[in-house]
C-alpha positions as CSV (number, residue, x, y, z in Angstrom):
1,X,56.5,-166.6,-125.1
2,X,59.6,-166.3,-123.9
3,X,62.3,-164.7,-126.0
4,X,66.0,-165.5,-126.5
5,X,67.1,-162.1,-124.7
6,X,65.5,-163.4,-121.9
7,X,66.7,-166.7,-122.3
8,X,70.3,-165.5,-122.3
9,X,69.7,-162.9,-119.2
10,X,68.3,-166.0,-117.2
11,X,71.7,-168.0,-118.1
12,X,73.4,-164.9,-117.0
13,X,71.6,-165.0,-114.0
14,X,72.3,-168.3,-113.3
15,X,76.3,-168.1,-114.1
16,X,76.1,-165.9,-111.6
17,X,74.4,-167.7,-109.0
18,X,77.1,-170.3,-109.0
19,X,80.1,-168.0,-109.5
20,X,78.7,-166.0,-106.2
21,X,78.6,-169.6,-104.3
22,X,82.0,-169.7,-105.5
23,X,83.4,-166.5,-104.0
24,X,84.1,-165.8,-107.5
25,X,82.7,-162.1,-107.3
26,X,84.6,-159.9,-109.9
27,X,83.6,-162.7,-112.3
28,X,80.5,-162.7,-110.7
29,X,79.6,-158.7,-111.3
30,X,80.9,-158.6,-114.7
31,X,78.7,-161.0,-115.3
32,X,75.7,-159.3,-113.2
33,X,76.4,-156.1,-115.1
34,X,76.1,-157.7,-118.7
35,X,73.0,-159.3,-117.5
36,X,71.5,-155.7,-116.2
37,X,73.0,-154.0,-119.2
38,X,71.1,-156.4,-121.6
39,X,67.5,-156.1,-119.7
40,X,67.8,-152.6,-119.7
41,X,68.5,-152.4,-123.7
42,X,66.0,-154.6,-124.4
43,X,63.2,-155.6,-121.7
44,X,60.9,-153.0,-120.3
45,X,62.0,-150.8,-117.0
46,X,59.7,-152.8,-114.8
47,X,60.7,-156.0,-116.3
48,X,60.9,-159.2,-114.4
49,X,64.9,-159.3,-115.8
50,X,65.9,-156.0,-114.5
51,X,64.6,-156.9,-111.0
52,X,66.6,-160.1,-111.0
53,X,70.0,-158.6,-112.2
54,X,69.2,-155.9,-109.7
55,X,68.7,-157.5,-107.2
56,X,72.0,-159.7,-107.9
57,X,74.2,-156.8,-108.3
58,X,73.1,-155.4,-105.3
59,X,73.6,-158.9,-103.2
60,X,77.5,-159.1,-105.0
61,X,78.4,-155.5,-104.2
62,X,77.6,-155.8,-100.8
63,X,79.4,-158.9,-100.2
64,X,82.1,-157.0,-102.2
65,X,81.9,-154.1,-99.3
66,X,81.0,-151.9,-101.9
67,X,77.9,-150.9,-99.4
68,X,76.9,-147.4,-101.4
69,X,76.1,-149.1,-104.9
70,X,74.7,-152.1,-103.1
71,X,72.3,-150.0,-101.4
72,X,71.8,-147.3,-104.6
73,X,70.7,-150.9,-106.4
74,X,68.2,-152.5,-103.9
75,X,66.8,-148.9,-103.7
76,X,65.7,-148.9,-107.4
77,X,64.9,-152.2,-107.0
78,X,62.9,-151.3,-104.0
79,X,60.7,-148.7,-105.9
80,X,60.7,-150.5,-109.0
81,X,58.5,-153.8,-106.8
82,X,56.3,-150.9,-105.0
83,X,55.7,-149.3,-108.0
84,X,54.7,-152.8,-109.5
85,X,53.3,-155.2,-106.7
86,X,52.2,-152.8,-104.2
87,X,54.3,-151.7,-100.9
88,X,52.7,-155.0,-99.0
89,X,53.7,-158.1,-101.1
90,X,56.1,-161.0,-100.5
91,X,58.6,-159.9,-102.7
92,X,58.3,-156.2,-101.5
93,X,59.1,-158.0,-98.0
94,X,62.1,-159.6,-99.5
95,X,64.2,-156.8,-100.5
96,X,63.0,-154.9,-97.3
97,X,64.7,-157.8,-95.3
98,X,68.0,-157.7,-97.8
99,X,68.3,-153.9,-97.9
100,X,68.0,-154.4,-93.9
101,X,70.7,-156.7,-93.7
102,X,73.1,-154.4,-96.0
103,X,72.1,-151.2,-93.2
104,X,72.9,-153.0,-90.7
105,X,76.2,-154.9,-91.8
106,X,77.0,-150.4,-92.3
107,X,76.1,-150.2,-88.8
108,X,73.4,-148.3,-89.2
109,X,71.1,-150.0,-86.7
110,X,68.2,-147.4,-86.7
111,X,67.7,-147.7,-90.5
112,X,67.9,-151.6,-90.4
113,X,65.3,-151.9,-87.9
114,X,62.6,-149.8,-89.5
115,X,63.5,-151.9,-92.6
116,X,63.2,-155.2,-90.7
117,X,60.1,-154.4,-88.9
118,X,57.9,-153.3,-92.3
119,X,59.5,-156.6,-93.6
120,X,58.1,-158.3,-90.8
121,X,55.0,-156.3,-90.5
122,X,54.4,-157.3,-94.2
123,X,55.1,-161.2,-93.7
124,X,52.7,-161.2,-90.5
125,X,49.9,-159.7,-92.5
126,X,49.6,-161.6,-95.7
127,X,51.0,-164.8,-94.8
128,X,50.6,-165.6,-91.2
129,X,52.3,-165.3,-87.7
130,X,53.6,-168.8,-88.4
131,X,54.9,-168.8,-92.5
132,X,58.6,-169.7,-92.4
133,X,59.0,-166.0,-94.0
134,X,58.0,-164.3,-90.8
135,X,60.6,-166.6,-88.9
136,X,63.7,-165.4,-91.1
137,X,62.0,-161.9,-90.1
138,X,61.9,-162.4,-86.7
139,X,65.4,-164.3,-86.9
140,X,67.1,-161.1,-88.4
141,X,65.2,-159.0,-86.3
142,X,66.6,-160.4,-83.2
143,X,69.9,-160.5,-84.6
144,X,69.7,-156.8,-84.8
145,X,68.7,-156.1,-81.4
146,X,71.2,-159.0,-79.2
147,X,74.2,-156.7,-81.6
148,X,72.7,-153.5,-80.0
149,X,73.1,-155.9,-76.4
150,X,69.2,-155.6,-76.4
151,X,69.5,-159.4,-75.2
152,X,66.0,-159.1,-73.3
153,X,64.0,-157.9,-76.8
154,X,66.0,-160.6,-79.0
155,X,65.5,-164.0,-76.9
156,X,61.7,-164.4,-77.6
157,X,62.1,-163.3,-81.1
158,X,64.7,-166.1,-81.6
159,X,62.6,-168.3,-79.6
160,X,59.2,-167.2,-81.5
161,X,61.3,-168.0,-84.7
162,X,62.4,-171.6,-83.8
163,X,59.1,-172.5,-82.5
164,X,57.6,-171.2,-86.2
165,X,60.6,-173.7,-88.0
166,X,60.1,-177.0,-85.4
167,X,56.2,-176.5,-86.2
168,X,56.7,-175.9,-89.5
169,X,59.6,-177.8,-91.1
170,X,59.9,-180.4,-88.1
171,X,62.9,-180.2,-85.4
172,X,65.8,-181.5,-88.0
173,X,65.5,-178.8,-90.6
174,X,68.8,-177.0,-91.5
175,X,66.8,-174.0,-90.9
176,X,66.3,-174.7,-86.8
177,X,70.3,-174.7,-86.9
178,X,70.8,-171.1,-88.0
179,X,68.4,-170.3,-85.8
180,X,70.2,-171.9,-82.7
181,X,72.9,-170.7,-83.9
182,X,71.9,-167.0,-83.6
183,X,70.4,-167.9,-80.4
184,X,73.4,-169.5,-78.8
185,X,75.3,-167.0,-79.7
186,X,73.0,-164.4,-77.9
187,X,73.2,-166.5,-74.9
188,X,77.1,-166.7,-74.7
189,X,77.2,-162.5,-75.2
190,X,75.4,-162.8,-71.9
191,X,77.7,-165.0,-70.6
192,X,75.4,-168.4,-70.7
193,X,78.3,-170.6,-72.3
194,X,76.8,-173.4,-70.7
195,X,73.6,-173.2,-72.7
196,X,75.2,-171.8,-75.3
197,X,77.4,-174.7,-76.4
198,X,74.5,-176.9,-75.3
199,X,72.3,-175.3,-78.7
200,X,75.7,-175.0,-80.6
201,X,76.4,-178.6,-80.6
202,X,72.3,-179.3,-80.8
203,X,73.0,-177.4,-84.0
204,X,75.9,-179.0,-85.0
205,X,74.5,-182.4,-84.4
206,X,71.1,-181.5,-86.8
207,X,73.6,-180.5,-90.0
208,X,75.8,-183.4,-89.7
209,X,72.8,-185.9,-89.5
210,X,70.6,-184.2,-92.5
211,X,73.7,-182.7,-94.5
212,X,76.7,-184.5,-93.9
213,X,79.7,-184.2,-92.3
214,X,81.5,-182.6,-94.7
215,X,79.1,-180.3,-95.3
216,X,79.8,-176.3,-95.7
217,X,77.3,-175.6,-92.6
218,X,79.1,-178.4,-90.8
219,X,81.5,-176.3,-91.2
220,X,80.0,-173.1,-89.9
221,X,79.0,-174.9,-86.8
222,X,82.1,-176.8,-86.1
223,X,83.5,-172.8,-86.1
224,X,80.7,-171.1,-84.1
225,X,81.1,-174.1,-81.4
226,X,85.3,-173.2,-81.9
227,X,84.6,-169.8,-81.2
228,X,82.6,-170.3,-78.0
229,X,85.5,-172.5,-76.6
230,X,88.1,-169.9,-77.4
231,X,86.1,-167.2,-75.9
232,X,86.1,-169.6,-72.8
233,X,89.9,-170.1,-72.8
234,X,89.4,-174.1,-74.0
235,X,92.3,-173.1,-76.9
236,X,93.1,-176.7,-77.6
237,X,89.5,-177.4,-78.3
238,X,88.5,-174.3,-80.0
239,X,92.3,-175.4,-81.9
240,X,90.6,-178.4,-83.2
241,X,87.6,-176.8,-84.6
242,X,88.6,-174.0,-86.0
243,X,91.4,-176.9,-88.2
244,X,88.3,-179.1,-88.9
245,X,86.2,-176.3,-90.3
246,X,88.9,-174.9,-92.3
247,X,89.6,-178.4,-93.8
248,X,86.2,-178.9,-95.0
249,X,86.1,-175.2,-96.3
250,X,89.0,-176.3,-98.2
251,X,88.0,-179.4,-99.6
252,X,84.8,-177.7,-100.7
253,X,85.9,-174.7,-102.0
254,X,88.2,-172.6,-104.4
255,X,91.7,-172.1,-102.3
256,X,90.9,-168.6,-102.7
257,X,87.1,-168.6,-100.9
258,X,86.3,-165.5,-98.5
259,X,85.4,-168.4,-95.8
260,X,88.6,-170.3,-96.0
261,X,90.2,-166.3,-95.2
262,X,87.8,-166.6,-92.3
263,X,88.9,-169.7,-90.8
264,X,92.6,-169.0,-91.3
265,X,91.6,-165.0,-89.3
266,X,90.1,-167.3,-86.5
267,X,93.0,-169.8,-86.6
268,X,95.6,-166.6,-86.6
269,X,93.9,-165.0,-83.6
270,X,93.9,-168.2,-81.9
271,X,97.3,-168.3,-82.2
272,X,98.3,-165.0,-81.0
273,X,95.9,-165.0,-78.0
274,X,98.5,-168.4,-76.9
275,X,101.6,-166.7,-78.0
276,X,102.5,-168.2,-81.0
277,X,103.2,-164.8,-82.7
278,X,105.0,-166.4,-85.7
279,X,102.2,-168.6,-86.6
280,X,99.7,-166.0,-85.8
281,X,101.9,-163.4,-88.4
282,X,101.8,-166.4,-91.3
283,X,98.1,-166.9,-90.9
284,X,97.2,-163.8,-90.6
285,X,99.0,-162.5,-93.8
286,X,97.8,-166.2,-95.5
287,X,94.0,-164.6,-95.0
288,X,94.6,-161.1,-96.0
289,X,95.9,-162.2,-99.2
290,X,92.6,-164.0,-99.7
291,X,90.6,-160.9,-99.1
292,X,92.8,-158.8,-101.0
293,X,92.2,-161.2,-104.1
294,X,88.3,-161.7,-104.0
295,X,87.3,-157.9,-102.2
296,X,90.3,-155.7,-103.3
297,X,91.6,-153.3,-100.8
298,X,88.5,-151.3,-99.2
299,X,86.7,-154.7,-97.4
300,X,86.3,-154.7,-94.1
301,X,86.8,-157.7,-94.1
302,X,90.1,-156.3,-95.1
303,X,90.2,-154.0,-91.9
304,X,89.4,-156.0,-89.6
305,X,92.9,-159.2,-90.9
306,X,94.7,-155.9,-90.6
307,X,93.4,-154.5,-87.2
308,X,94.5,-157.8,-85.7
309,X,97.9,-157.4,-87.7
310,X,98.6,-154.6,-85.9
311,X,97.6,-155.7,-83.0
312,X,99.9,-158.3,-82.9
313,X,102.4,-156.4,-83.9
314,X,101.7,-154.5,-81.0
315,X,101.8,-157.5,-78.8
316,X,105.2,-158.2,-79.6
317,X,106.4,-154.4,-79.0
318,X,107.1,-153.5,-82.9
319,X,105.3,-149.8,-82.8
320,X,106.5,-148.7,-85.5
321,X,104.9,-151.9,-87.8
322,X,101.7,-151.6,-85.9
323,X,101.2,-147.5,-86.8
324,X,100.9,-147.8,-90.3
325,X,98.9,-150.8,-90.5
326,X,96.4,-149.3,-88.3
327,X,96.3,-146.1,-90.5
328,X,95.2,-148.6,-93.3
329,X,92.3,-150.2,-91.6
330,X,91.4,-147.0,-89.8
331,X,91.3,-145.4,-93.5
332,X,89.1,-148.5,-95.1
333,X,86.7,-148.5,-92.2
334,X,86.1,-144.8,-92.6
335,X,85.3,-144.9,-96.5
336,X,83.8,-148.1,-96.2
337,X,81.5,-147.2,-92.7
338,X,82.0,-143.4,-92.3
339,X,83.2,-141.5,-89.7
340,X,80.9,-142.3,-86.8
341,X,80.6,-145.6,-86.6
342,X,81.3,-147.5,-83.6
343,X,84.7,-149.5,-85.2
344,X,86.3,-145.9,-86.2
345,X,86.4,-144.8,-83.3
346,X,88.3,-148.4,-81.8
347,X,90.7,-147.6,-84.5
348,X,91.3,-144.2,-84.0
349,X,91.7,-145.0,-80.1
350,X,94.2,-147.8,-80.8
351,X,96.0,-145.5,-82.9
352,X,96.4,-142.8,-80.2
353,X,98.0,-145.9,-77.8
354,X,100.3,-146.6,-80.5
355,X,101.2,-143.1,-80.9
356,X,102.1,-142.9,-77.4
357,X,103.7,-145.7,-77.4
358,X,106.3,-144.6,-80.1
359,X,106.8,-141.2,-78.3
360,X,107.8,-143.0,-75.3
361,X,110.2,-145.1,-76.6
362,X,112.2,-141.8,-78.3
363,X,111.9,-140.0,-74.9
C-alpha cells in the first residue's frame, strides 16, 4: 500500500517535472531537494523514491551547469540500480546513457563513450537490435563521435537509428525528426548543405504536420534550418527563422526561458556577422540577462553570450571592453570545464590577441 510520504514525494516529483519544462530550475531543485530530503528520512536507501529524486536532481544540476553534483548524483544513483537490478537492466542502461550525456556536455569525450557504448551494449542484449531504446543509443552515440569530426563512424549509426524509428514508429514520428536532425547536421559539418537542409526541412515538415506549427520542436527545427542558412551566408533567410523560432519560444514559454536566451544568442550573432553591432550589443545583453536569471553566473551557457560579447566588442576595436569580458568567460569555462578542455584554451588564445592588441595601441 502506498503511503502518504510517498504520495507527497510523487507530487514533489511531479511539481518538478513541470517547473523543469518551465526553465523554472532554482524552483525546480528546491523542490527536488525536499523531495530527496524526505525519501531519505523516511523510505529505505534503495527505495524507488530516492532513485526518482536522484535521478531529478542530477538532470536539474546539470542543466543548471552545476556538472560536479550532477555527476556525484547519477553516480549514487548509478550504484544504487546495480546494486538493485543488476549491471544489465533497462533502467541501469538509462542512467548510463544520462550520465553519458552529462560527460560529454564536460567534454570529456573518452568517459562518455565507454558510458554510451555499455548503455548500448545493454539495450542490444536484452531488448533487441531494433527496440526504440537501442536507437536513442545509437543516436547519442553518433552524436559523440560526428563532435569528435569522426563523421565516417557517426553516419551509419544515425542511419542504423532512423531505420530502427521508420520501422518501428512509422516515418512521421517526432522521434525520426531528432534523428534527422542530428544527422543533417553531421552532413552540413562536412560541408553537405545541400543534403543537409534537404533532411532539415524533411524534419521540419514531420513536426509541423504531427505537432503543429506552433509547436516548441517546430521551433527547434525552424532554428537548426536558420542555422544552416547562416552558416551558408543566406542572412536574410537564416533572419527569418531564427525571428519565427523565437516567436513561438515566446508564445510558449515564460519570458525568462533558457531557449528564448538561445534564440535571442543566435539572433545577436546574426546581427553582428552583418554589421549591425548595436543590435547585436542589445540582443546579446537581452540573452545574458536570461542566463544570468535561470543558471546564475558559472553556465556556460553564460560563457559562451559573453565570449561573443567580447568578441564583438573586439569587432568594433573597443580592447579595452573586450579584455575583461573575456577574463569572465575564460574564468567560468575553467571552473565549470577545467583547465584542459578544448574551449579554455580558445579563450585563453583570444585573450592573448586582445592583449596584444591593447599593447599596440599604447606603443
Amino acid at each position: 500500500m502506498t503511503s502518504d510520504i510517498e504520495i507527497q514525494i510523487t507530487r514533489l516529483n511531479q511539481q518538478v517535472s513541470s517547473l523543469n519544462q518551465q526553465g523554472k530550475y532554482e524552483e525546480a531543485i528546491n523542490l527536488a531537494k525536499q523531495a530527496y530530503e524526505l525519501a531519505c528520512q523516511h523510505l529505505g536507501g534503495e527505495h524507488p523514491g530516492i532513485l526518482e529524486s536522484l535521478e531529478n536532481l542530477a538532470g536539474l544540476l546539470k542543466s543548471k551547469g552545476d556538472y560536479a553534483n550532477a555527476e556525484a548524483f547519477y553516480r549514487r544513483a548509478l550504484d544504487i540500480r546495480e546494486k538493485v537490478l543488476g549491471s544489465e537492466h533497462p533502467d541501469t542502461a538509462r542512467i548510463l546513457n544520462n550520465l553519458s550525456v552529462l560527460l560529454y556536455e564536460r567534454g570529456d569525450y573518452k568517459g562518455a563513450e565507454s558510458l554510451y557504448l555499455r548503455s548500448l551494449a545493454i539495450r542490444e542484449k536484452l531488448m533487441g537490435p531494433e527496440h526504440p531504446d537501442t536507437a536513442q543509443s545509437l543516436n547519442n552515440l553518433a552524436g559523440l563521435l560526428s563532435s569528435k569530426g569522426d563523421y565516417d563512424g557517426a553516419e551509419p549509426l544515425y542511419r542504423r537509428a532512423l531505420s530502427i524509428w521508420e520501422k518501428v514508429l512509422g516515418p512521421e514520428n517526432p522521434a525520426i525528426a531528432t534523428t534527422l536532425n542530428n544527422l543533417a547536421l553531421l552532413l552540413a559539418r562536412r560541408g553537405d548543405y545541400d543534403r543537409a537542409e534537404r533532411l532539415y526541412k524533411r524534419a521540419l515538415a514531420i513536426r509541423e504536420k504531427v505537432l503543429g506549427s506552433d509547436h516548441l520542436e517546430v521551433a527547434q527545427s525552424l532554428n537548426n534550418l536558420a542555422v544552416l542558412f547562416d552558416s551558408t551566408g543566406k542572412y536574410e533567410q537564416a533572419k527569418r527563422l531564427y525571428e519565427q523560432a523565437l516567436e513561438i519560444r515566446r508564445r510558449q514559454l515564460a519570458e525568462n526561458h533558457p531557449s528564448i536566451a538561445s534564440s535571442l544568442h543566435n539572433l545577436a550573432a546574426l546581427s553582428q556577422r552583418i554589421g549591425d553591432y548595436a543590435a547585436a550589443e542589445q540582443l546579446y545583453r537581452q540573452a545574458l540577462e536570461i542566463r544570468r536569471n535561470v543558471f546564475g553566473e558559472s553556465h556556460p551557457d553564460i560563457a559562451n553570450t559573453l565570449e561573443n560579447l567580447a568578441l564583438l566588442y573586439e569587432s568594433m576595436g573597443d580592447y579595452k571592453a573586450a579584455k575583461p569580458i573575456y577574463n569572465k568567460a575564460l574564468e567560468i569555462f575553467r571552473m565549470v570545464l577545467g583547465e584542459n578542455h578544448p574551449r579554455v584554451r580558445e579563450i585563453q588564445s583570444k585573450q592573448e590577441i586582445i592583449l596584444r592588441k591593447l599593447l599596440d595601441d599604447k606603443a
